[in-house]
N, C-alpha and C positions, 0 to 999 in steps of 0.2 A: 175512914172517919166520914160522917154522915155528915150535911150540907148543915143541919142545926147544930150538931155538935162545934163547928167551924166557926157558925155566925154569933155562937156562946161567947168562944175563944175570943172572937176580934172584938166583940161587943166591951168585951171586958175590958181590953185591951183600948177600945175607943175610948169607954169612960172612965179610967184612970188615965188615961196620956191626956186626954181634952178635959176631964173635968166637966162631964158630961152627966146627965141622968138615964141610965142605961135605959127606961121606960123610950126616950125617946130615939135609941136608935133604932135605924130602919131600915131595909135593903135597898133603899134611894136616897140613903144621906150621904150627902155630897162632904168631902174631905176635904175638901180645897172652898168652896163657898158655903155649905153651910157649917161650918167649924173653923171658918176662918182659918186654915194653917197655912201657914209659911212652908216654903222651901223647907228649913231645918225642923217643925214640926213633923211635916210629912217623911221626911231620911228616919226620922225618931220612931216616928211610927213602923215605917215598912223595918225596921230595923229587928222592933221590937214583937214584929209579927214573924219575922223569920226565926228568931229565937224562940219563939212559943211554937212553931210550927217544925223547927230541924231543915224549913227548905230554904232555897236563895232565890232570892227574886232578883232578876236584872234589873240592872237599871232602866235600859230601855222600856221594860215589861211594867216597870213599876211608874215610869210616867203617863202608862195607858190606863193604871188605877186610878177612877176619882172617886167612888161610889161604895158601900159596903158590901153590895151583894156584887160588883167586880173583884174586890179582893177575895170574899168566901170563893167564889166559883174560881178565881186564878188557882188559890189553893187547892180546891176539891180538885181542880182538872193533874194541878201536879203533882200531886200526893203519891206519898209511892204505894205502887198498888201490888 
């Protein structure tokens, strides 16, 4: 899967979980400050990114996501190839 295809996916995914206008996502919107999420916001999401994607994100791996173009390229890098 191709790196748009992915940032489709999370976009989507961004703005249904936050309630968001997808125009305004971006590959430097921040998850944790510019969307205000919580702790159980943010488990919601990577949750719900792994379910759309079939992969597993660590925990550790997933407190190193704040940003939308870190999560696309986490995935792009893990994908099975």
């Amino acid at each position: 899967m191709e790196k748009k295809e992915i940032f489709d996916k999370v976009s989507a995914i961004v703005a249904d979980h936050f309630d968001i206008d997808r125009a305004k996502i971006t590959d430097d919107l921040n998850l944790k400050t510019d969307l205000d999420a919580d702790s159980i916001d943010f488990v919601e999401f990577v949750l719900e990114v792994e379910d759309a994607f079939g992969a597993t994100i660590d925990d550790d791996e997933a407190e190193k996501l704040s940003t939308i173009g870190e999560v696309v390229d986490y995935i792009y890098d893990h994908q099975a190839k």
